[in-house]
C-alpha positions as CSV (number, residue, x, y, z in Angstrom):
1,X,92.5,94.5,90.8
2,X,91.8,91.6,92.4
3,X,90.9,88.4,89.5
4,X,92.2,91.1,87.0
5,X,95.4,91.1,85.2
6,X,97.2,94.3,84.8
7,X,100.2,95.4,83.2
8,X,102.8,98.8,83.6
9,X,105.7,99.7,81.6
10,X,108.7,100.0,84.4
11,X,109.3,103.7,84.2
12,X,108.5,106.4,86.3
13,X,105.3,107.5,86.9
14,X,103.9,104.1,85.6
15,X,100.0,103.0,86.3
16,X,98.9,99.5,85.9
17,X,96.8,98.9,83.0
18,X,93.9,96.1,82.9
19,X,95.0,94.0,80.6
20,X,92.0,92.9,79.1
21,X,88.0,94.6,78.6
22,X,86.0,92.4,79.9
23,X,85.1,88.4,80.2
24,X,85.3,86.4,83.6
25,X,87.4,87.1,86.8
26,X,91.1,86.6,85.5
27,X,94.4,83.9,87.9
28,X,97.9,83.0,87.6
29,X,99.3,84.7,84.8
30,X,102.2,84.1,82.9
31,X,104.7,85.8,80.0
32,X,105.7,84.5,77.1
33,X,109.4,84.1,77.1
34,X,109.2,87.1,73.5
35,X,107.1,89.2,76.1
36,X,104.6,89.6,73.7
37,X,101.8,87.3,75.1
38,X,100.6,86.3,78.7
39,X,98.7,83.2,79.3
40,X,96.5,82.9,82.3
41,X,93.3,80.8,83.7
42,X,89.3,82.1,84.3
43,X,87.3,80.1,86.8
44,X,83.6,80.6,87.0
45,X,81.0,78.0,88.5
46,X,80.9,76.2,85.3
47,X,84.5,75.2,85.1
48,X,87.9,76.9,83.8
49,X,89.9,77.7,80.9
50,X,92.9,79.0,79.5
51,X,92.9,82.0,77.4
52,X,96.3,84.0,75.5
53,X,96.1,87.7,75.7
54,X,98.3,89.6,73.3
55,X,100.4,92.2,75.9
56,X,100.3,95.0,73.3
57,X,96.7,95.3,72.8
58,X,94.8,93.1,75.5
59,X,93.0,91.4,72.5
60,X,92.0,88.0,74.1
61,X,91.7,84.4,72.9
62,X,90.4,81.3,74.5
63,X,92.2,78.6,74.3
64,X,90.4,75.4,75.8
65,X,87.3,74.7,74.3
66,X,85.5,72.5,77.7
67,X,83.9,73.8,80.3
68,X,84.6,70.5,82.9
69,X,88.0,71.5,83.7
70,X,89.5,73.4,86.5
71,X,92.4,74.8,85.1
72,X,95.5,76.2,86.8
73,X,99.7,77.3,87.3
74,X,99.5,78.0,83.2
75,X,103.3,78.4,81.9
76,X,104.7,78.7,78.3
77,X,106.8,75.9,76.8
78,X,110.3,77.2,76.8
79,X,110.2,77.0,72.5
80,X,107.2,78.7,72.0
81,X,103.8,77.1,70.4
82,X,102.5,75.7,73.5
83,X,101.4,76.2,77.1
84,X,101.4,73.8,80.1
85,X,99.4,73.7,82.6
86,X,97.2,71.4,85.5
87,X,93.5,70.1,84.8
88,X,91.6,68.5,86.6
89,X,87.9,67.7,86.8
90,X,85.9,70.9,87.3
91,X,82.5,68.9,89.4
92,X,85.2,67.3,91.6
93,X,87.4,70.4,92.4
94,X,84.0,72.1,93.1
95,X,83.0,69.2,95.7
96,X,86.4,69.2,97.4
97,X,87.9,72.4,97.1
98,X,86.7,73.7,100.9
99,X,87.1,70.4,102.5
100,X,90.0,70.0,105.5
101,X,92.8,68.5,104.4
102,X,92.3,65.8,107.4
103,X,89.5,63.9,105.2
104,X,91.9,62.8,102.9
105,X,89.6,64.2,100.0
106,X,91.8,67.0,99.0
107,X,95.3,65.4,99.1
108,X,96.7,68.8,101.3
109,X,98.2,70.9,98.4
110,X,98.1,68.4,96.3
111,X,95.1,67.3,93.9
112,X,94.3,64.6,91.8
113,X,95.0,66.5,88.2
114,X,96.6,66.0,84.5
115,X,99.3,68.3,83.3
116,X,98.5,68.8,80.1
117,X,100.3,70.9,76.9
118,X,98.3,72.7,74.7
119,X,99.5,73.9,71.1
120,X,98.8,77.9,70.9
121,X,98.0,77.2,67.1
122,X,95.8,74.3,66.7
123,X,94.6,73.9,69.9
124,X,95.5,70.0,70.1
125,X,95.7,68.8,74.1
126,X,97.7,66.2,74.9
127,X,98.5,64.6,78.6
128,X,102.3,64.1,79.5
129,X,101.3,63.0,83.3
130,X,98.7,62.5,86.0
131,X,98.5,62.0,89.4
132,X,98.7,64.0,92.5
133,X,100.3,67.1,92.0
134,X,100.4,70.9,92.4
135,X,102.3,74.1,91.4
136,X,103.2,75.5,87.7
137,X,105.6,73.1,85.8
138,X,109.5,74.0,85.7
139,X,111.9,74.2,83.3
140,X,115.7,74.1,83.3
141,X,118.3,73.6,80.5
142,X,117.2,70.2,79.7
143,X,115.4,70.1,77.4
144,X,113.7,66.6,77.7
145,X,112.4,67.3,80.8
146,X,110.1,69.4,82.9
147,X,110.0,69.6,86.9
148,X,106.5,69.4,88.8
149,X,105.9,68.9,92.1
150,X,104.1,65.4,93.0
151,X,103.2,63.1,95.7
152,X,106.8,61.9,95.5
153,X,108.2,65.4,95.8
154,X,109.6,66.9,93.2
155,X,109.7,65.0,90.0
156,X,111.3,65.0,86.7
157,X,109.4,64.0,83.8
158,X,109.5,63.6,80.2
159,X,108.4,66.4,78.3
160,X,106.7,63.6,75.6
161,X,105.5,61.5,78.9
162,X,107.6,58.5,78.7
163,X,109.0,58.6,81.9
164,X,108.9,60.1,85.4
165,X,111.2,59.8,88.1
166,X,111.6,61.3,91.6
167,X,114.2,64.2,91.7
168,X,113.8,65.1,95.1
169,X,112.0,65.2,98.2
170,X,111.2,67.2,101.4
171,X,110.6,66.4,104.6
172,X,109.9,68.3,107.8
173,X,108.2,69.0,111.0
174,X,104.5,68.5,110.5
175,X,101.6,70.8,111.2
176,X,100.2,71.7,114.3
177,X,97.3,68.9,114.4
178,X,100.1,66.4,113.6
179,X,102.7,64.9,115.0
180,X,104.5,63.3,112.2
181,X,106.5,64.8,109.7
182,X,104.7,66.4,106.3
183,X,106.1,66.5,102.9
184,X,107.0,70.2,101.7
185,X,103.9,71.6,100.1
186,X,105.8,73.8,97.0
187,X,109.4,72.7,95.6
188,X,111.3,74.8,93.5
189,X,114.4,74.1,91.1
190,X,116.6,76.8,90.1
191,X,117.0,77.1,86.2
192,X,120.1,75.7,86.2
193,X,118.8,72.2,87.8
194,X,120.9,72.5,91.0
C-alpha cells in the first residue's frame, strides 16, 4: 500500500480499494470538501506533480504540466475550483533532501518553496507566497486568509497574496545536539481560528 492511495466505504467488512490503475508511486492525499475527488502528489526522479482522481471511478488527471517541481501537502480551496499546495525546485530538493539539518542547506523542516493555487479547470498557477515553509495550508472561517506554517511560525496570509503576517509562534527546548531552544517544526490551527 505503500505510495498507493486506497479508498474503503466505512461499513462492515470493508477492503481498501487502490484508488487508481496505474502511473507513478502515489503521497499526501486529500478530499475534496463534495467527497467526490481526492487530490494528491507523484514524485519520481524527474520531478513531481499534482494529479485529481475522481473517488467514484479512480479515473486520473494530471494537473501540473512541469516536470522541475517537487510538489507537496496538496489541499482543496475551501470553494471548490482550485488546489493549494508547496513547490519548490525539483534539482534542488533532490541535492538537499538527505542532507543534516546542521548544514543549514535544508532549513530543518522547513524548505525554501512557493505555495501555489492551481485552478482545477484551466489549469492557470499562480504564487500567493514564498519563502521558507512546510506543512499543507489551513483554512478557517475567514475567508481572506489561509494559515501556513513559516520561518516566523505560523502565519496568516492573504489568499490573493497581498499580505502576510505572523499569527503565532512556538518555542521550546531544542534537540539533543543543541542547546538552544528550536522553533516548533508543525503548527496547527483549529477551524475555528482559536
Amino acid at each position: 500500500a505503500l505510495g498507493r492511495v486506497h479508498v474503503m466505504n466505512l461499513r462492515a467488512g470493508a477492503v481498501p480499494q487502490r484508488l487508481t490503475r496505474d502511473g507513478p508511486p502515489e503521497y499526501q492525499p486529500a478530499w475534496s470538501q463534495d467527497g467526490r475527488s481526492i487530490a494528491y502528489v507523484t514524485w519520481t526522479s524527474a520531478g513531481g506533480a499534482i494529479w485529481l482522481a475522481d473517488a467514484a471511478t479512480g479515473r486520473t488527471r494530471r494537473l501540473t504540466r512541469d516536470d522541475a517541481f517537487f510538489f507537496s501537502d496538496v489541499v482543496f480551496a475551501p470553494e471548490g475550483g482550485a488546489v493549494l499546495a508547496l513547490r519548490s525546485s525539483a534539482e534542488e530538493r533532490r541535492q538537499t533532501l538527505q542532507e543534516p539539518m546542521w548544514t543549514g542547506r535544508t532549513g530543518g523542516f522547513l524548505r525554501q518553496a512557493e505555495l501555489v493555487q492551481l485552478s482545477l479547470s484551466d489549469g492557470a498557477m499562480r504564487v500567493i507566497a514564498s519563502g521558507p515553509m512546510d506543512g499543507a495550508p489551513q483554512f478557517t472561517g475567514e475567508r481572506d486568509r489561509l494559515y501556513l506554517h513559516t520561518d516566523a511560525g505560523l502565519e496568516a496570509i492573504a489568499r490573493d497574496g497581498s499580505w502576510r503576517k505572523s499569527a503565532l509562534q512556538v518555542v521550546g527546548p531544542g534537540y539533543y545536539f543543541s542547546e538552544s531552544p528550536a522553533p516548533a517544526s508543525h503548527i496547527k490551527i483549529s477551524p475555528e481560528a482559536r
